[in-house]
C-alpha positions in Angstrom: 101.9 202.4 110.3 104.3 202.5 107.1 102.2 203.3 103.7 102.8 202.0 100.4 101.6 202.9 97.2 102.2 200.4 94.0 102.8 201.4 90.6 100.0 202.0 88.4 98.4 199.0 86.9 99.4 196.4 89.6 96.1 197.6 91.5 94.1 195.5 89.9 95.8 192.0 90.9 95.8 192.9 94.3 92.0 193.6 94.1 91.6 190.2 93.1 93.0 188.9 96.1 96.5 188.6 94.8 98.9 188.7 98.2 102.2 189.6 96.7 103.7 192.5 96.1 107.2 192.3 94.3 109.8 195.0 95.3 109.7 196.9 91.7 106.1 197.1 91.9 106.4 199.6 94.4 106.1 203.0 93.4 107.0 204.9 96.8 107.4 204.4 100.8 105.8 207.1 103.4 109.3 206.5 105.2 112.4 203.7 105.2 110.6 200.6 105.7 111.6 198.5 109.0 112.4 194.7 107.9 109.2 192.8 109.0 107.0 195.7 109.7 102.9 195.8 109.3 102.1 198.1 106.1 99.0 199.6 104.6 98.8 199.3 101.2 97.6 202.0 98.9 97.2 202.2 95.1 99.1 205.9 93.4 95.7 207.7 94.2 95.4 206.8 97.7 92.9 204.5 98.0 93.3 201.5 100.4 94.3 198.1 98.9 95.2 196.1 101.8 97.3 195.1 105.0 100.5 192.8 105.1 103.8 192.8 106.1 106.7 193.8 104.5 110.7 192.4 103.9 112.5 195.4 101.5 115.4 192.9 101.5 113.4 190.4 99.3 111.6 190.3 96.2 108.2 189.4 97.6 108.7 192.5 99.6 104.8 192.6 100.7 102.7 189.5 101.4 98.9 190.5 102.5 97.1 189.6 105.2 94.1 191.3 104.8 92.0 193.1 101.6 89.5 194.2 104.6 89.7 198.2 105.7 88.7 197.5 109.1 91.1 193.9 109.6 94.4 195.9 109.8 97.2 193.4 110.7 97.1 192.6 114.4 98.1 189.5 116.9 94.0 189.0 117.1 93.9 188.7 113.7 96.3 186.5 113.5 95.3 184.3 116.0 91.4 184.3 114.2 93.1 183.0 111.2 94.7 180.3 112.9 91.4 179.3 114.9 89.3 179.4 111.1 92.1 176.9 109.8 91.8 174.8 112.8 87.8 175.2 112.2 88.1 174.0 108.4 90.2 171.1 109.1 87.5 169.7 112.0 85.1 170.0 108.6 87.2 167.9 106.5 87.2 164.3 108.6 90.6 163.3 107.6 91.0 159.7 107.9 94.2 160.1 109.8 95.7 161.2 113.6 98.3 163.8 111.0 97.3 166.5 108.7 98.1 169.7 108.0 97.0 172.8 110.1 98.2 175.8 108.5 99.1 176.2 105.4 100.7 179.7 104.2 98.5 181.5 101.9 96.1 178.6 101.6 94.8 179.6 104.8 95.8 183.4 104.8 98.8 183.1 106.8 102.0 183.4 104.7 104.4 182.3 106.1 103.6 180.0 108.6 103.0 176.2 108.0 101.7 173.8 110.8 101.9 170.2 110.7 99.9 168.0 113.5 101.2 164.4 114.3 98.9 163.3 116.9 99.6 165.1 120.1 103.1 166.7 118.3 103.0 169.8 116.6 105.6 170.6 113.6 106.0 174.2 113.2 108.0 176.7 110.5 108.0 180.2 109.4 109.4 180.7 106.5 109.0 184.4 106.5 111.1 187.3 108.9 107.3 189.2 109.3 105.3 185.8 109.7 108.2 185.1 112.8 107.6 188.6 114.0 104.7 186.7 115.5 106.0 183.6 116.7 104.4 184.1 120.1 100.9 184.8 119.3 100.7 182.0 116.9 102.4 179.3 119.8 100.2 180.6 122.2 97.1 179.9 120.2 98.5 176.7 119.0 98.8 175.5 122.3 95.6 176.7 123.4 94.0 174.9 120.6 95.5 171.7 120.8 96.7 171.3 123.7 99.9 169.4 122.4 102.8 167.5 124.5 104.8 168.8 122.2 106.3 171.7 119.5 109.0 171.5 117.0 110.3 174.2 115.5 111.7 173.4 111.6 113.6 175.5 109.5 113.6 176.3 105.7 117.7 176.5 105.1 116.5 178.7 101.9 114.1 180.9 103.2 115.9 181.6 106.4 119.2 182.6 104.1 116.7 184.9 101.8 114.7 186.6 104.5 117.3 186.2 106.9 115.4 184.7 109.5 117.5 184.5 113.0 115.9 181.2 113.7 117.1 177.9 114.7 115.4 174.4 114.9 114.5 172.9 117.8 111.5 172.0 120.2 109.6 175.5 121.4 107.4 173.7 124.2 106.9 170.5 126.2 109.2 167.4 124.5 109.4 166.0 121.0 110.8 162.5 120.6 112.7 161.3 118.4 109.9 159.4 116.4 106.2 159.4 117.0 103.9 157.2 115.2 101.0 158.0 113.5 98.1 156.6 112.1 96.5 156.8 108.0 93.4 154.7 106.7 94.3 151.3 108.3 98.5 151.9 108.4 100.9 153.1 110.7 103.8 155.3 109.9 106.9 155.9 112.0 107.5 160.3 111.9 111.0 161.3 112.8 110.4 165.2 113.3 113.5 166.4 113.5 115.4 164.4 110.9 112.3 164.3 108.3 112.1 165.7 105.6 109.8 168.9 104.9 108.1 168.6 108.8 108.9 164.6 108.7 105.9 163.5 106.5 104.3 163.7 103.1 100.8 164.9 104.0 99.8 165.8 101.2 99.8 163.0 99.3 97.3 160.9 101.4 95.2 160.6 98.8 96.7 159.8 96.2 98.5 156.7 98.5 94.7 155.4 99.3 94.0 155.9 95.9 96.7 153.7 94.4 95.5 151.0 95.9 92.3 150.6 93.4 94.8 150.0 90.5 97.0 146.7 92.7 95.8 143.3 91.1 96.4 140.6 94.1 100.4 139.4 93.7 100.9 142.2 91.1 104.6 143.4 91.4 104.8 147.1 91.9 107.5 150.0 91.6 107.7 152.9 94.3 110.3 155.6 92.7 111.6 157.9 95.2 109.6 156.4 97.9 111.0 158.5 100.8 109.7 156.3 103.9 107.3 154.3 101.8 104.1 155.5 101.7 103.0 154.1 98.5 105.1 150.9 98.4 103.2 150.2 101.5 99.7 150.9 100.2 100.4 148.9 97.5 101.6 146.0 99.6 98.3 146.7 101.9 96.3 146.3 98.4 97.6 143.0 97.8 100.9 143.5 95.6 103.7 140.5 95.3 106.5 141.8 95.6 107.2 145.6 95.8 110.6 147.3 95.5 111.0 150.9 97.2 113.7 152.7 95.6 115.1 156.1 97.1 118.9 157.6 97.5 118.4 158.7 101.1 119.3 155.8 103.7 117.4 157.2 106.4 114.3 157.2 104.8 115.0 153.9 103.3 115.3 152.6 107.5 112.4 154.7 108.1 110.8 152.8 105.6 112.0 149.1 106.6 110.5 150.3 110.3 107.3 151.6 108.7 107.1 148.1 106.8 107.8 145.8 109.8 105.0 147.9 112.1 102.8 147.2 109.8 103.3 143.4 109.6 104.1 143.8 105.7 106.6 141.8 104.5 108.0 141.2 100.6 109.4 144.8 100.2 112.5 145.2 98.9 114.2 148.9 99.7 116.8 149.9 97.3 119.2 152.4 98.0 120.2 153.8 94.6 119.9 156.6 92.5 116.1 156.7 90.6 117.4 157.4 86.8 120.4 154.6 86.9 117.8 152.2 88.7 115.2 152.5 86.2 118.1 152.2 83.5 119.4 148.9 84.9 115.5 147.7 85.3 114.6 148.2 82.0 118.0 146.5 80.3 116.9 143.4 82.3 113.3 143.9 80.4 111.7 143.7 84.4 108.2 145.0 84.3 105.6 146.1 87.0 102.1 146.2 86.6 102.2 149.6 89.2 104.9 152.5 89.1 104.7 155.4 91.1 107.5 158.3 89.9 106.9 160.7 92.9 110.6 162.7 93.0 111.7 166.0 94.7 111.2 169.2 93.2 113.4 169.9 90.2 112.3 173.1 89.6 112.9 175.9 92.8 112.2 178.5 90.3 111.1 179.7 86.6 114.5 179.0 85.4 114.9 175.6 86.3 111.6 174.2 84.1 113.3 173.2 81.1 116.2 171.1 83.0 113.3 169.6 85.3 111.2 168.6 82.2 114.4 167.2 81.1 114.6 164.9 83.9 111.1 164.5 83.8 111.2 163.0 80.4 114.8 161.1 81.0 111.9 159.5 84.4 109.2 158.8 82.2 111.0 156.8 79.2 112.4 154.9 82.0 109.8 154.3 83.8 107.2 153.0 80.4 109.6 150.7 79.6 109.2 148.8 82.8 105.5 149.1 83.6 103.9 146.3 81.5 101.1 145.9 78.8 97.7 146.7 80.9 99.5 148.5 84.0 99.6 151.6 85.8 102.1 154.5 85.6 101.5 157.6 88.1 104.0 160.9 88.3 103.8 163.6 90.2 105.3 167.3 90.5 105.6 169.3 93.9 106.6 172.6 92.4 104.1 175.2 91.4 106.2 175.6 88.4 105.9 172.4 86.8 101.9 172.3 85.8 99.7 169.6 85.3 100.4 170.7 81.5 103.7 169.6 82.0 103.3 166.9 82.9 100.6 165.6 80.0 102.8 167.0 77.6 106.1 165.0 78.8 104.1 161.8 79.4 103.0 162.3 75.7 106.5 162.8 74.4 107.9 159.9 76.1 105.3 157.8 75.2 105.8 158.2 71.7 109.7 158.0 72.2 108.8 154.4 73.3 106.0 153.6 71.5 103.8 153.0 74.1 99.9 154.2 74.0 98.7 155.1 77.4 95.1 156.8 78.4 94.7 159.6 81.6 92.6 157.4 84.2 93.1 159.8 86.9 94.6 163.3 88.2 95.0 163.7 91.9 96.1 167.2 93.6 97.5 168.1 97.5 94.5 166.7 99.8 92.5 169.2 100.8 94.3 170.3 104.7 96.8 172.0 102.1 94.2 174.3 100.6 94.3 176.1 97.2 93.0 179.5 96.5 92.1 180.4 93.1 92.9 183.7 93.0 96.7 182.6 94.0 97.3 180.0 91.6 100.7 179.5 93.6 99.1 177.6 96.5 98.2 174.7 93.8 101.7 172.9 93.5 101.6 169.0 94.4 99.5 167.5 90.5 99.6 163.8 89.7 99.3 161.9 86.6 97.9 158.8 86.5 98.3 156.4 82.9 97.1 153.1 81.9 99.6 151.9 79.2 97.4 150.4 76.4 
């Protein structure tokens, strides 16, 4: 098996439990390294650190699989992993036919996520070593869950960086078009193939059960970037007058009518428009909500994108203030591990003392917990929510 050593000092983060190593941090190869390849890796004395795989082409050019001597990287071991997540998610009793399965270093699998809508499975690997074993991890998938169906989905960006020779598409049985799926006491119509990230936003299920605590009955209510409506529908659920469901993408916005009508909720209104000249218009007519949810994309892929995404953040948040009334609720949220909770306090802070608005933290929500977070990777904590009362 190829050996790696590190340079000196990096030793340390990687006996913490640390399962990245980037390309400079390695200090020499025991022969050319094959793209995808199990490695053993060693600190500059020798002394085992642990087993991953390795891509030289990339700058995470080692993700670890194992800090164990005697767990080398192996099909069995991947297919134990895959079993223990499947294990911890029978623990959890999600309220819900959908969760998540696997999720990349949360459950000591990077590079793999798996998504479960009912008796469909949604499947990517994001990484050219993770794909490596594509057939182990299907096989014990399918052994597992015995589904009618598996659909492959593809990360554009992380098959143009590892240069993954992957395509979408269903791997076994048949995936329809849409499947539906059940969350707390709502339905939701799942397009697999067309969705985005695997077709759903898992990992907000909390925070959509929880929004419903703040709707006072007939309260009108504000769902920014509401993809196929998951909050706008709690919200109606909870009671709400009417609610308005803004996003830019027209199939989610259908997704969302479909979602609305299945449910037998009616007095939504879905806006197709862009969330910052919406918000604009809304607050020059002086409209107000008594809920807003602000849940947008990531704005920040990278390091180097923060200060524009706080940018936009702020631009949001001004906005959105202005409509939510005296006595409502405001909620934002990031999905990038780049933009912290900090963030987040600090830009709600700034904005509400551009509008001269007071507003008190009632709540923080995080990922639910079938998309795991492992301290000693503070990268697997990237979904944080903000919740405000404006005073």
């Amino acid at each position: 098996m190829l050996q790696i050593r590190v340079k000196p000092g990096i030793e340390d983060r990687i006996r913490g439990m640390f399962p990245w190593i980037y390309k400079p941090e390695i200090a020499s190869y025991s022969r050319k390294p094959k793209k995808g390849e199990p490695v053993v890796v060693r600190d500059v004395s020798g002394k085992f650190l642990g087993y991953g795989y390795i891509n030289p082409d990339v700058n995470i050019a080692v993700r670890l699989l194992s800090f164990d001597k005697d767990k080398p990287l192996t099909e069995e071991l991947i297919r134990e992993r895959i079993k223990e997540a499947y294990e911890y998610r029978k623990r959890l009793y999600i309220n819900s036919n959908a969760y998540r399965l696997v999720h990349s270093e949360g459950d000591l699998l990077p590079g793999l996520i798996v998504d479960v809508y009912g008796e469909y499975l949604a499947v990517e690997f994001t990484t050219y070593g993770m794909n490596l074993y594509r057939e182990a991890v299907l096989e014990t998938l399918i052994e597992l869950l015995k589904p009618a169906g598996i659909y492959e989905k593809v990360n554009e960006t992380a098959k143009r960086v590892e240069g993954l020779p992957v395509e979408e598409g269903v791997l076994y049985g048949e995936v329809p078009e849409e499947v539906v799926i059940w969350e707390h006491d709502l339905k939701y119509y799942i397009n697999i193939p067309q969705g985005q990230k695997t077709g759903f936003f898992l990992d907000q299920r909390n925070a959509r059960k929880f929004v419903r605590n703040l709707v006072e009955p007939g309260e009108r209510c504000l769902d920014v970037f509401c993809h196929t409506g998951g909050f706008a529908l709690n919200m109606k659920k909870a009671g709400a007058g009417e609610v308005i469901g803004v996003d830019i993408s027209e199939l989610a916005l259908k997704e969302a009518e479909k979602n609305a009508v299945l449910n037998g909720l009616e007095g939504i209104r879905w806006v197709k428009a862009n969330a910052f000249d919406y918000l604009r218009q809304l607050a020059k007519k002086g409209e107000q909500f008594g809920v807003v949810i602000i849940d947008p994309p990531s704005f920040a892929k990278n390091k180097a994108a923060v200060p524009n995404a706080l940018r936009g953040y702020k631009e949001l948040l001004v906005r959105g203030l202005k409509v939510t009334k005296k006595g409502g609720y405001l909620a934002v949220f990031s999905c990038s591990f780049h933009i912290t909770e900090q963030h987040l306090l600090d830009t709600l802070l700034a904005a509400s003392l551009d509008v001269k608005r007071q507003v008190r933290v009632i709540a923080k929500t995080f990922q639910d917990l079938d998309h795991p977070w492992v301290l000693q990777m503070p990268n697997t904590l990237y979904l944080k929510g903000v919740w405000v009362e404006v005073i």
